[in-house]
C-alpha angles and dihedrals in degrees: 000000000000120000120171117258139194122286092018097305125119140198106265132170099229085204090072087056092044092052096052092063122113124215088260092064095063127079129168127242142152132266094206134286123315127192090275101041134282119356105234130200139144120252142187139175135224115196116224130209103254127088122185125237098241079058101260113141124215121244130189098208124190133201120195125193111243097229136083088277095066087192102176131207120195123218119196098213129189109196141169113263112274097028112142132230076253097053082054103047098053090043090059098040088062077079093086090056095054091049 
């Protein structure tokens, strides 16, 4: 589902990306250190159309759960150019240590 929105967004359901990625797309990597050990998921990014005018570019980034459950979560990321899934991932696990 994709309506047009203010300022060149528009309404999407991030499901549908995440759905259109193939098993290439994902790596694991950690987001940070738990209290037993790295926190691992898979991840995968999806680049969106948009690009700031400071540069930074928009990301729809996804974690899955590496387990049978596959329960995803969906991060919308700005980011400076060059900046890894990696990158992503660790930024977004610094969540837990705000929390």
């Amino acid at each position: 589902m994709r309506r047009g929105g203010a300022r060149g967004f528009e309404a999407t359901c991030p499901e549908e990306f995440a759905d259109e990625l193939t098993p290439g797309d994902w790596a694991c990597h950690a987001a940070g250190e738990g209290a037993k050990g790295p926190r691992l998921y898979d991840w995968a990014r999806i680049r969106r159309p948009w690009t700031s005018e400071q540069g930074f570019e928009h990301w729809l980034l996804v974690r899955r759960k590496r387990s049978k459950s596959a329960e995803k979560a969906y991060y919308l990321v700005f980011a400076p150019p060059g900046s890894t899934l990696a990158d992503l991932a660790a930024v977004a696990g610094l969540r837990w240590a705000a929390e």
